[in-house]
C-alpha positions as CSV (number, residue, x, y, z in Angstrom):
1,X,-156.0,-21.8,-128.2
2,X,-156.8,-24.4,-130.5
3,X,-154.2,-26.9,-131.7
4,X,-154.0,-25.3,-135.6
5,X,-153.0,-21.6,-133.7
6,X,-150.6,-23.2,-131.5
7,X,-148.8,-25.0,-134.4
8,X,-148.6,-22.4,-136.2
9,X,-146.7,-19.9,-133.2
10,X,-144.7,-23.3,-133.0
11,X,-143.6,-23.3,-136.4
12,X,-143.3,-19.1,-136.4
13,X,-140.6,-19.8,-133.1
14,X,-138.7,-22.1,-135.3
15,X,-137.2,-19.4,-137.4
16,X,-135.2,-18.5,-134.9
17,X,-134.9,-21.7,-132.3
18,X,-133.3,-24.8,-133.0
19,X,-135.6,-26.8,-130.5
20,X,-138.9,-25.4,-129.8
21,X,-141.8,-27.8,-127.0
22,X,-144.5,-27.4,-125.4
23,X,-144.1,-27.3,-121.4
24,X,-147.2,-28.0,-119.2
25,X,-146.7,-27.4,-115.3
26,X,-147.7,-25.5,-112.0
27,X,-145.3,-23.1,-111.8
28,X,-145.7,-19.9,-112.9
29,X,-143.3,-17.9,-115.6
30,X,-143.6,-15.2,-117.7
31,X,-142.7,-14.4,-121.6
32,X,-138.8,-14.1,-121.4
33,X,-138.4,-16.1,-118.3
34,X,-135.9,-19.1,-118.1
35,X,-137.5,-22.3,-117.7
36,X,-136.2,-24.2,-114.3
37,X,-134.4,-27.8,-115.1
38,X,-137.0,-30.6,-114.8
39,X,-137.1,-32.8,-112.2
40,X,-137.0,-36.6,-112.6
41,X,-139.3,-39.4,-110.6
42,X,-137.1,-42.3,-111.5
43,X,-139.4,-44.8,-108.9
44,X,-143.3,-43.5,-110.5
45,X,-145.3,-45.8,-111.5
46,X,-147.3,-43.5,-114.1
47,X,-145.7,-40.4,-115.9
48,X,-147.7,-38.3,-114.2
49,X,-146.9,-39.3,-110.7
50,X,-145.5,-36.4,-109.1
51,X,-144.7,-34.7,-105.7
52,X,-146.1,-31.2,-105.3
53,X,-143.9,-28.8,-106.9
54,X,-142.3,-27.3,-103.8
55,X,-142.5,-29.4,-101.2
56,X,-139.3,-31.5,-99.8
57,X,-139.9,-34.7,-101.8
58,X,-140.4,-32.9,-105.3
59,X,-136.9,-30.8,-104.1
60,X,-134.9,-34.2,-103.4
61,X,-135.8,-35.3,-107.1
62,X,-132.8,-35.9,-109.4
63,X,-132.5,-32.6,-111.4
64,X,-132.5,-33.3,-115.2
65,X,-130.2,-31.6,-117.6
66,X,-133.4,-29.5,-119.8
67,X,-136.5,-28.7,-118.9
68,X,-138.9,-31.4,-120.2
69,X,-141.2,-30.4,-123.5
70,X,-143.6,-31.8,-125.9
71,X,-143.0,-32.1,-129.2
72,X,-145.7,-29.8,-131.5
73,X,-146.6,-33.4,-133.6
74,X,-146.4,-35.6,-130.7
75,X,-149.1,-37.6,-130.0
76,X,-149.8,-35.9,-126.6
77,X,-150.3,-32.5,-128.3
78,X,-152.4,-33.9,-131.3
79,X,-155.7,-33.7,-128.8
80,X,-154.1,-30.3,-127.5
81,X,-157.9,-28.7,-127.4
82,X,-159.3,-31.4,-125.9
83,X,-157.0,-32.2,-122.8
84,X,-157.9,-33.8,-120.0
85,X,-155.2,-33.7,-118.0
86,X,-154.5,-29.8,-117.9
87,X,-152.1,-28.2,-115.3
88,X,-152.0,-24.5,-113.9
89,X,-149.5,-23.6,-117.1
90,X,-149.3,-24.1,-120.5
91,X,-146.0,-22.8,-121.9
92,X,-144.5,-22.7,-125.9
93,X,-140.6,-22.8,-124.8
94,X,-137.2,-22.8,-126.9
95,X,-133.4,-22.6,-127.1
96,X,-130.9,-23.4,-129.3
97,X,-129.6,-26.3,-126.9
98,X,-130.9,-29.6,-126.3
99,X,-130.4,-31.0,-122.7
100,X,-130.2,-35.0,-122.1
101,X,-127.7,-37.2,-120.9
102,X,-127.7,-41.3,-121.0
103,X,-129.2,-41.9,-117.8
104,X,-132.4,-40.2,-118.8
105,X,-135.0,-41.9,-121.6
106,X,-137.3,-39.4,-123.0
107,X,-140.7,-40.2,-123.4
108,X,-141.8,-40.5,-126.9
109,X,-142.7,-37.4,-128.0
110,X,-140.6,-35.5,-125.4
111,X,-137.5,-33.2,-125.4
112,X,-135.6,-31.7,-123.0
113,X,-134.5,-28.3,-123.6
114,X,-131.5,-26.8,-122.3
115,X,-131.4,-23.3,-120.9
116,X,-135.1,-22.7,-122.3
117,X,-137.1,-19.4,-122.7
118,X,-140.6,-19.1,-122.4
119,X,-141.6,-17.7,-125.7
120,X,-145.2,-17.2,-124.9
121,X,-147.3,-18.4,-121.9
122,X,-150.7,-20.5,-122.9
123,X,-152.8,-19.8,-120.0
């Protein structure tokens, strides 16, 4: 799916879904599942420094209050079709809630979204 097409279903979920992202992870879900709460890797040096979804040390990660999403127009999402760093799942997700509390900074471009639905799994 190219980036034009995926904006566009983005857009077409925001008729009826206050806060709409784009999830990207190894787990698996289908359209109509609820997404799982993100986890948080307070100690990482880079964003993307994670332990294996399923072992013990990504269990004893501080649970967030959302599941983490990209914005359609951030940056990240911008080279969408041309992604190098691409995980098992690609997800559009939504809900009328938006997770987050003060000990948690987003990353630009990020949301977290509370009590998510996948609206319609990428790959």
């Amino acid at each position: 799916m190219k980036y034009a097409e995926l904006k566009k279903l983005v857009e077409a979920t925001e008729e009826n879904y206050y806060y709409v992202g784009v999830r990207f992870e190894d787990r698996e879900y289908n359209d109509g599942d609820i997404v799982a709460y993100s986890k948080d890797n307070p100690d990482r040096q880079d964003e993307r420094d994670f332990p294996e979804f399923g072992t013990p040390e990504y269990d004893d990660l501080p649970e967030l209050d959302g599941s983490s999403a990209w914005y359609i127009d951030a940056p990240t999402m911008l080279n969408f079709d041309t992604s190098i760093y691409i995980p098992d799942h690609a997800y559009v997700i939504a809900s009328n809630e938006m997770g987050g509390d003060d000990n948690y900074a987003v990353d630009y471009g990020e949301i977290l979204i509370k009590d998510a639905i996948v609206i319609k799994k990428l790959w």
